[in-house]
KEKE-3310 file (N, C-alpha, C; in steps of 0.2 Angstrom, whole numbers, plus 5000, padded with zeros to 4 digits):
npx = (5004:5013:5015:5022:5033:5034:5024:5008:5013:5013:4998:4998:5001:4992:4983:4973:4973:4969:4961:4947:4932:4921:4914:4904:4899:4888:4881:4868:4870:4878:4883:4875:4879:4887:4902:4903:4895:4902:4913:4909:4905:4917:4924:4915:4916:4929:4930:4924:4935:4939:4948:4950:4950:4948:4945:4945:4936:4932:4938:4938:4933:4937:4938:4938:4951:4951:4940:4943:4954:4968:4973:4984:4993:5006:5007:5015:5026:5033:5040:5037:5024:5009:5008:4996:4989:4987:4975:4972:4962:4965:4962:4967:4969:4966:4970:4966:4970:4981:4992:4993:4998:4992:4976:4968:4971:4963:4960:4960:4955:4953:4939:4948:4959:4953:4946:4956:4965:4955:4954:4970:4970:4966:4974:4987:4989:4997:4986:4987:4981:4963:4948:4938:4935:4930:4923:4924:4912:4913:4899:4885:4881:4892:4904:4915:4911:4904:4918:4921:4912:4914:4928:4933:4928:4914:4905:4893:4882:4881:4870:4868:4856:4846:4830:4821:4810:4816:4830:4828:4824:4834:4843:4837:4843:4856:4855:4849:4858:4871:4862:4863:4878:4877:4881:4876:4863:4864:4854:4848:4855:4850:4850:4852:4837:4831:4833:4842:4840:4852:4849:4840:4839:4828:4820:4820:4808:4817:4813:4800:4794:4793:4781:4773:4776:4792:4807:4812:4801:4797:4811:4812:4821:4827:4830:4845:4848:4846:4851:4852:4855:4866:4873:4887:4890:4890:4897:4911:4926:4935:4928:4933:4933:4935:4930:4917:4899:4891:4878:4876:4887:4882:4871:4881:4885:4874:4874:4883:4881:4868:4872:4882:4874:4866:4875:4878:4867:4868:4881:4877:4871:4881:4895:4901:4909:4921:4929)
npy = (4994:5006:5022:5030:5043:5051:5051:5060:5072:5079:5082:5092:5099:5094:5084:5076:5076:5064:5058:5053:5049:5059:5054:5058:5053:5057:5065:5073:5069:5062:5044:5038:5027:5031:5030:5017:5016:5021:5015:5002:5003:5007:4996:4988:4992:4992:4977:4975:4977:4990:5004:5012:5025:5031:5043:5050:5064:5067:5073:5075:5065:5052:5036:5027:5019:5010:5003:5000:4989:4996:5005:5004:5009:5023:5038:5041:5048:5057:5064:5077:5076:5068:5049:5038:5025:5009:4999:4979:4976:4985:4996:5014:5027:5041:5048:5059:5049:5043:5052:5057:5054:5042:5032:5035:5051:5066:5074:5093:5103:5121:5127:5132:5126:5113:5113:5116:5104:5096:5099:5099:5084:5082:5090:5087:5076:5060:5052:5046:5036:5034:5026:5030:5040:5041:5050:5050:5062:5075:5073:5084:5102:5115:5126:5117:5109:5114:5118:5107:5102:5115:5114:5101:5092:5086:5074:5067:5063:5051:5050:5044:5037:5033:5025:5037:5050:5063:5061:5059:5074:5081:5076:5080:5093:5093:5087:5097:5108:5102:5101:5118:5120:5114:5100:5085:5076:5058:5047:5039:5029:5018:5014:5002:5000:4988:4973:4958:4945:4937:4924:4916:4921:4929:4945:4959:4975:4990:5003:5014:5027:5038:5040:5032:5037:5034:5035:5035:5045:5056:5062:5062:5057:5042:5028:5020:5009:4997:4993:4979:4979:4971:4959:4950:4961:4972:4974:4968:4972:4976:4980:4972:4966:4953:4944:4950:4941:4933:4937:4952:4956:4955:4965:4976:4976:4980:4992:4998:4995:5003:5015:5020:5020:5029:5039:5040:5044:5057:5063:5066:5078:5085:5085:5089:5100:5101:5094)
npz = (5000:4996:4993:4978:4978:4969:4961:4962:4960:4950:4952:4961:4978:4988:4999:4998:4984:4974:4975:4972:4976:4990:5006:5018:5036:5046:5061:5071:5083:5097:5100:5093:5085:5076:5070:5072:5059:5049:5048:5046:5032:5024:5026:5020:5008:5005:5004:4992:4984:4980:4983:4998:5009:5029:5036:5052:5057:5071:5081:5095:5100:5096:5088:5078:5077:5087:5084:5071:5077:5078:5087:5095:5087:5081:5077:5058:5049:5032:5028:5024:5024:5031:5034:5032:5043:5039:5039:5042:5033:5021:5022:5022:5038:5045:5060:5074:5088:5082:5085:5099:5116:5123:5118:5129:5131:5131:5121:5121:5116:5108:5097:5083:5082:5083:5069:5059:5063:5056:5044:5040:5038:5027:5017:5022:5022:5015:5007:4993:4979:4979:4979:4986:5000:5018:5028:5045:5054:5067:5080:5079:5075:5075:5073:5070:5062:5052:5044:5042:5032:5023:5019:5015:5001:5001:4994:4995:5009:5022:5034:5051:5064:5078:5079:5088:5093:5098:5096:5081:5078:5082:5075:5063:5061:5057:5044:5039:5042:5031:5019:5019:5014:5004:5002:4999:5005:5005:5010:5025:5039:5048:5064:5078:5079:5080:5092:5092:5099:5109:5112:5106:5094:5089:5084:5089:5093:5099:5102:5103:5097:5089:5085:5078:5066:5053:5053:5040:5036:5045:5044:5029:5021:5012:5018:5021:5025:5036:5054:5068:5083:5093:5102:5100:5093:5097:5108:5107:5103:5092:5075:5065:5048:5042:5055:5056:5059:5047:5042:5048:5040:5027:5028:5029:5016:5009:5016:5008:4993:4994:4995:4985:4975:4977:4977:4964:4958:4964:4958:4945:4938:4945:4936:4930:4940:4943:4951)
capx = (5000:5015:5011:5026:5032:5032:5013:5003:5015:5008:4992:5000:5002:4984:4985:4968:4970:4969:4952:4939:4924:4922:4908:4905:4897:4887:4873:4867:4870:4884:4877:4870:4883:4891:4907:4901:4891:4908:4918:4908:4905:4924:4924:4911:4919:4937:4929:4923:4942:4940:4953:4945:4952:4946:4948:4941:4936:4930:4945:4936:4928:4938:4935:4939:4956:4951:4936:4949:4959:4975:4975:4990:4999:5006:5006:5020:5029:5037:5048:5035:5020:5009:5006:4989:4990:4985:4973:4973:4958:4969:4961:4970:4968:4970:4964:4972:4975:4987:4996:4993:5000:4988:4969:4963:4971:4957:4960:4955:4956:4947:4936:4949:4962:4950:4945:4963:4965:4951:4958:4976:4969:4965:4979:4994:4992:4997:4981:4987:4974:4959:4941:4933:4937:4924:4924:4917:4911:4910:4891:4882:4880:4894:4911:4919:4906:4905:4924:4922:4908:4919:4935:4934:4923:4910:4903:4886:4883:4876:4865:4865:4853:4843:4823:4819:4809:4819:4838:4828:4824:4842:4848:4838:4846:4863:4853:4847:4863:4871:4861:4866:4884:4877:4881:4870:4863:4861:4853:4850:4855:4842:4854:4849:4830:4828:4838:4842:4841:4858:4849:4837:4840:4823:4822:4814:4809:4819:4810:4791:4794:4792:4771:4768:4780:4796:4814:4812:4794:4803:4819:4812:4825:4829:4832:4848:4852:4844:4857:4850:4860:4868:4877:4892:4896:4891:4902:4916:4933:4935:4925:4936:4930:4933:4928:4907:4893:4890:4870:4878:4890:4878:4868:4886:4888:4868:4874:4887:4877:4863:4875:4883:4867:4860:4880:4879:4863:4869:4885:4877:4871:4889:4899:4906:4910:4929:4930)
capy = (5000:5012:5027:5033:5052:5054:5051:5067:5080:5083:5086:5098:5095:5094:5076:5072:5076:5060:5054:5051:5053:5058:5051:5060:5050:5063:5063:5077:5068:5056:5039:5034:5023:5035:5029:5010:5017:5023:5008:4997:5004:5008:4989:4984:4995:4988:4970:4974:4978:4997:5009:5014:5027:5032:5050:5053:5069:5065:5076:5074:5058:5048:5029:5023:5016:5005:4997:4994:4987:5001:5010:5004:5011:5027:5041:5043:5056:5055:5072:5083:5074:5063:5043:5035:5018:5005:4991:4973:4976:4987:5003:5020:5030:5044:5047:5062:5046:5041:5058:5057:5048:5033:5033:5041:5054:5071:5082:5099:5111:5125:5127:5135:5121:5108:5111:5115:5099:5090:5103:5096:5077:5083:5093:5087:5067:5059:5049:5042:5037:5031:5023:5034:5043:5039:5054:5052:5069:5074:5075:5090:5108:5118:5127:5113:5102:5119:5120:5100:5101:5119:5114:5094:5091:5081:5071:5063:5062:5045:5051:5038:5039:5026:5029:5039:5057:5065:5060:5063:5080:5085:5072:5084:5098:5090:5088:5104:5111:5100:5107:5124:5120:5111:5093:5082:5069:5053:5045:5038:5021:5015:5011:4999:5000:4982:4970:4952:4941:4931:4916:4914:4924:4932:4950:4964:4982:4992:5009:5015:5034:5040:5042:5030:5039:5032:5036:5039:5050:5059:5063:5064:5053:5036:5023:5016:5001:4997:4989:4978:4978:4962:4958:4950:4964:4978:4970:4968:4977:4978:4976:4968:4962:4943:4943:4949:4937:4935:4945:4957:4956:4955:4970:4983:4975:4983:4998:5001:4997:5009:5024:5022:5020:5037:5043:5042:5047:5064:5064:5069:5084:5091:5081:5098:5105:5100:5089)
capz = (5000:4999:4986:4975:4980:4962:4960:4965:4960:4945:4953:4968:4985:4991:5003:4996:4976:4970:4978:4968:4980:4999:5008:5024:5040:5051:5064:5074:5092:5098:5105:5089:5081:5070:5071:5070:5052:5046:5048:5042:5025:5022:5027:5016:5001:5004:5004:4984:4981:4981:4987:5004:5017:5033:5041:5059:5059:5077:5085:5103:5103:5090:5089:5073:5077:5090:5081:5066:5079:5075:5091:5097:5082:5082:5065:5054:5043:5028:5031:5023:5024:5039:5029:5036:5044:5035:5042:5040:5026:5018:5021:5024:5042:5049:5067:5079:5090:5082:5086:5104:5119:5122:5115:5134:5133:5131:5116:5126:5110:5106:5090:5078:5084:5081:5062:5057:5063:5051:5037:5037:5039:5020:5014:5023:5023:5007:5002:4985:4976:4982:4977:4993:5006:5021:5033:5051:5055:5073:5080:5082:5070:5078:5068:5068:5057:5047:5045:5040:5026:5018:5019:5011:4994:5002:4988:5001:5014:5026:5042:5057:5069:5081:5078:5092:5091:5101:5091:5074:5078:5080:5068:5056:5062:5054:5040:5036:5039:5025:5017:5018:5013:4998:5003:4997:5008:5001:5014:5033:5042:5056:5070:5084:5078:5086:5095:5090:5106:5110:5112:5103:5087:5088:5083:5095:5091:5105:5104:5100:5101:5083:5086:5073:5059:5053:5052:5033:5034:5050:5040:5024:5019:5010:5023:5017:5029:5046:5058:5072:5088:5091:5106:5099:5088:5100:5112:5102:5105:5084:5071:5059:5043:5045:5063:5057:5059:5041:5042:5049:5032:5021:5028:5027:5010:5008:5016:5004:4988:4992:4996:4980:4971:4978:4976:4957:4957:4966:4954:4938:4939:4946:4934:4928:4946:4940:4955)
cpx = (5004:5015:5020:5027:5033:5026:5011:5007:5013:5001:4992:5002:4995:4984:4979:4965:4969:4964:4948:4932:4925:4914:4908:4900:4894:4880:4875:4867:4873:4879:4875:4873:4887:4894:4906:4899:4899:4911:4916:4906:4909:4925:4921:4913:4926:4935:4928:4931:4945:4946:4949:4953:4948:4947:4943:4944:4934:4934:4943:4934:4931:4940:4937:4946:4956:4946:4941:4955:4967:4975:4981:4994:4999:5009:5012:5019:5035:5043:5043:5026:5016:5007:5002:4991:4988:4981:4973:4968:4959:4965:4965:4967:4968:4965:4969:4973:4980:4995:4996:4996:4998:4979:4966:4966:4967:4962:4956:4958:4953:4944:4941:4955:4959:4950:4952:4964:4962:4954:4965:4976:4967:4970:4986:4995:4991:4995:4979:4980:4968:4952:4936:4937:4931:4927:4920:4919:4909:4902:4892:4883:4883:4899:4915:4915:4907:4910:4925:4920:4912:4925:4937:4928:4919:4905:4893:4890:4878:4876:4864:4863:4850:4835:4820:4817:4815:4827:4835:4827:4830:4845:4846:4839:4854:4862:4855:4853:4871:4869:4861:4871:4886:4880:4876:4870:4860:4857:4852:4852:4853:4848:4852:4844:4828:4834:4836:4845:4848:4855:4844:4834:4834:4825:4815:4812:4812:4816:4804:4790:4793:4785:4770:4770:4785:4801:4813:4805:4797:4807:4817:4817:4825:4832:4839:4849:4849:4848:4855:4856:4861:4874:4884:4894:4895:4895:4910:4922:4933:4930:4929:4931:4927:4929:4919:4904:4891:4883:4874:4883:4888:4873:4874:4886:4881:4867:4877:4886:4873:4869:4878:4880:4867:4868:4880:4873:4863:4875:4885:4878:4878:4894:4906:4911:4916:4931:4933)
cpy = (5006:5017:5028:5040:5056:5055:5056:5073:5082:5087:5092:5094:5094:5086:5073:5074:5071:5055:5057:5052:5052:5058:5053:5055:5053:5060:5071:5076:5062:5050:5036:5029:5026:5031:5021:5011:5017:5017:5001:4998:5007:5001:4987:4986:4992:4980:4968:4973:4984:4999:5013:5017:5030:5039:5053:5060:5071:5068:5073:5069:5053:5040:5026:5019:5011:5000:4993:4991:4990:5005:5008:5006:5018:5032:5044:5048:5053:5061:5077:5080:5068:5056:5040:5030:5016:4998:4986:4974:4980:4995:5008:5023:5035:5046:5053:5057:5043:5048:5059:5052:5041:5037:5035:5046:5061:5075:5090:5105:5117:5126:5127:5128:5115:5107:5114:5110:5095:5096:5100:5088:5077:5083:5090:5079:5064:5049:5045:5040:5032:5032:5031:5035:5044:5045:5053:5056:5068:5077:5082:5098:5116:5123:5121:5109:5107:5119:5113:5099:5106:5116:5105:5092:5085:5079:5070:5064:5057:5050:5045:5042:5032:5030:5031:5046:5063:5067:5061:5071:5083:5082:5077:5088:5095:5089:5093:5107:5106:5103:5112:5126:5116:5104:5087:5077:5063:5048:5043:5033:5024:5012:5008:5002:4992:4978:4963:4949:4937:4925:4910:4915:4928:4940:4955:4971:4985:4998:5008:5023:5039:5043:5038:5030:5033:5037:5039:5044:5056:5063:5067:5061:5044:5032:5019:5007:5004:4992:4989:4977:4972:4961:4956:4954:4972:4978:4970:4973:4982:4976:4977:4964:4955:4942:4946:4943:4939:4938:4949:4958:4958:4963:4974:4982:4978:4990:5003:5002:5004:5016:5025:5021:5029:5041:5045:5045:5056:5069:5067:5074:5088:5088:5086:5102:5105:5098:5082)
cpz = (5000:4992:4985:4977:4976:4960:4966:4963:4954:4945:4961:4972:4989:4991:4997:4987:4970:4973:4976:4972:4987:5001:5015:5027:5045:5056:5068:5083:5093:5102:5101:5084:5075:5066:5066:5060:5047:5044:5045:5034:5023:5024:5023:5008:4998:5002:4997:4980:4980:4985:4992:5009:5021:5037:5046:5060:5067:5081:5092:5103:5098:5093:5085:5074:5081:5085:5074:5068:5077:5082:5095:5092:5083:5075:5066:5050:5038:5025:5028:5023:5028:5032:5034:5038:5041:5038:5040:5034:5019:5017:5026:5031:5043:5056:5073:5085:5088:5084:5094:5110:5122:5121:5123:5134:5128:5125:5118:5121:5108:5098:5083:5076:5081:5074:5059:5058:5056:5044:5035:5037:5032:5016:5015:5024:5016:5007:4998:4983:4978:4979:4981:4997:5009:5027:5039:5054:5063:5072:5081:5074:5071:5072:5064:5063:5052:5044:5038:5033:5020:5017:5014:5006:4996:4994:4989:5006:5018:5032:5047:5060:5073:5081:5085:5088:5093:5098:5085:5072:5078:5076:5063:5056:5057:5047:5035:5036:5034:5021:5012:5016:5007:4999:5004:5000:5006:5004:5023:5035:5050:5060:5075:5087:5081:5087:5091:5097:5105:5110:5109:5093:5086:5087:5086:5093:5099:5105:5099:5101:5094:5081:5079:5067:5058:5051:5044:5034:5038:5049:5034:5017:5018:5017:5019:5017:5037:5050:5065:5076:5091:5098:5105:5096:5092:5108:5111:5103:5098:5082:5064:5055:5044:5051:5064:5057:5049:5039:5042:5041:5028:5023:5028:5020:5007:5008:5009:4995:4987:4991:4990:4976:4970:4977:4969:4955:4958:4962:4947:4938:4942:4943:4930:4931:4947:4948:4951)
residu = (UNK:UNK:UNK:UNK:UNK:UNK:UNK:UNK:UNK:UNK:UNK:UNK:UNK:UNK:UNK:UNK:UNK:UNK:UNK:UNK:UNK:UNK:UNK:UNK:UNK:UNK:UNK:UNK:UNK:UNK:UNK:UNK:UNK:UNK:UNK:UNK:UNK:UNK:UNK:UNK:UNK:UNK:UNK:UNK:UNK:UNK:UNK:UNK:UNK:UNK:UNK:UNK:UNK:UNK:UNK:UNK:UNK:UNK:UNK:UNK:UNK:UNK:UNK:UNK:UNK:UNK:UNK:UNK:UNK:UNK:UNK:UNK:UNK:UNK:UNK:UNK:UNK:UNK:UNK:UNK:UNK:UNK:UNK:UNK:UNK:UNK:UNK:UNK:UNK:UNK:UNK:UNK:UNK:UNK:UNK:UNK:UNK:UNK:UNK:UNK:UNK:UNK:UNK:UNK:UNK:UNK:UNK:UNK:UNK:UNK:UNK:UNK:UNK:UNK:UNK:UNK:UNK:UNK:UNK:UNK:UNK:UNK:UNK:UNK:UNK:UNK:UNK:UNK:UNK:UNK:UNK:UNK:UNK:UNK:UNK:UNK:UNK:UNK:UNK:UNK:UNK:UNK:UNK:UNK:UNK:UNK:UNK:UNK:UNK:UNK:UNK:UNK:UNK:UNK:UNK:UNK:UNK:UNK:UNK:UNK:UNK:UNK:UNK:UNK:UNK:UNK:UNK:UNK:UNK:UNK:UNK:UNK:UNK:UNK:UNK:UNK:UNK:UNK:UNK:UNK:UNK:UNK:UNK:UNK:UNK:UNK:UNK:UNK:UNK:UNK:UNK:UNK:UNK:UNK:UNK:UNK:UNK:UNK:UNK:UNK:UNK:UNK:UNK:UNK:UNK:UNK:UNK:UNK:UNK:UNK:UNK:UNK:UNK:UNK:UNK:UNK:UNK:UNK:UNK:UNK:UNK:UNK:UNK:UNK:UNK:UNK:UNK:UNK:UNK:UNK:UNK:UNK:UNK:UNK:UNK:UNK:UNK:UNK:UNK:UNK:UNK:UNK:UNK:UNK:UNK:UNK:UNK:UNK:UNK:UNK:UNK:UNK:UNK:UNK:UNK:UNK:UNK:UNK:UNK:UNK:UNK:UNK:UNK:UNK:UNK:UNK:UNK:UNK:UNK:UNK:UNK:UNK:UNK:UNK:UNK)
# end
């Protein structure tokens, strides 16, 4: 997976000039599996044979390197430029843990700090070429999300949430502002909308708080994938590839259909925008 340092100079020094499409990962309120949504459809992308990286915009709450089992590793430089870890699935990283002294330790930064951070997770890490770039965007509708959606050529964007009223009304707050910065949302995924029993495999609805609506009417948006909660895998230290329950496989491998469905379908129309 190591890139030539002759490849990209042609097309500048901008980290991320040789990726093809970035897929942001967002939600309006942490708790809802963001994180989990991200990794398993850069996992289910790399599985096709795609060139798949991963960049945790998540500055405060980042996660992604433990679920792909990378948090003990720690981020390099190649003297002018940071180089992403590489996981066993062959997907690219970047994670401000890998820049700090072990995964508890707090990022206590303030706003401007923050999105300079997810700005040079763009610019200054060399990328090489790449299928997708899967962004998980931290929750919520602040500077730094702002900072996130201007500064990286969001292509789509997937929305997790779990179907409660209460998480979809902010979730569409994160929407709406999408939005506003013209990023177009290509969908939702239904997060630990019902449970699968450990023991008996049966499958449970875990909330009733929607009044009746659903998740797509609510939203307003395509449902792309609903992801029951499952004890072995919400337990789970990683979620490596090999290491899913194959449903669980087969439903990322659904996720990641739909969202490039609804991607090319959002592709036309800006086929000029010299992206």
């Amino acid at each position: 997976m190591q890139d030539s340092s002759s490849q990209g100079q042609a097309v500048g020094n901008d980290g991320g000039a040789k990726v093809k499409q970035v897929i942001g990962v967002s939600s309006g309120k942490g708790g809802v599996g963001k994180s989990t949504v991200a990794v398993l459809l850069a996992e289910a992308l790399a599985a096709r044979g795609a060139k798949v990286g991963l960049l945790d915009a998540d500055i405060t709450g980042p996660s992604v390197p433990r679920l792909l089992g990378l948090s003990s590793f720690r981020g390099e430089s190649d003297g002018s430029m940071l180089v992403p870890i590489t996981s066993e699935d062959g997907i690219k990283v970047v994670s401000i843990n890998f820049y700090v002294g072990d995964e508890n330790t707090p990022v206590v930064w303030r706003g401007p700090l923050l999105s300079k951070a997810i700005e040079q997770f763009w610019t200054d890490v060399r990328w090489g070429e790449l299928d997708y770039l899967i962004v998980d965007f931290p929750p919520g509708t602040g500077d730094v999300q702002i900072t996130a959606f201007n500064k990286l050529p969001i292509d789509g964007v997937v929305v997790a949430t779990t179907p409660q009223s209460l998480v979809s009304m902010i979730v569409a707050k994160s929407v709406k502002m999408a939005g506003m910065v013209d990023a177009p949302v290509l969908g939702v995924v239904e997060n630990m909308g019902t449970m699968v029993c450990p023991s008996c495999g049966a499958e449970h609805k875990l909330f009733d708080s929607l009044e009746g609506s659903t998740i797509e009417k609510a939203l307003g948006l395509p449902v792309l994938a609903s992801l029951p909660w499952r004890e072995e895998v919400a337990q789970a230290r990683e979620l490596r590839w090999a290491g899913l329950p194959d449903d669980f496989k087969k439903l990322a491998e659904g996720l990641a259909s739909e969202t490039l469905m609804a991607l090319s379908a959002v592709k036309k129309p800006s086929a000029g925008s010299g992206k």
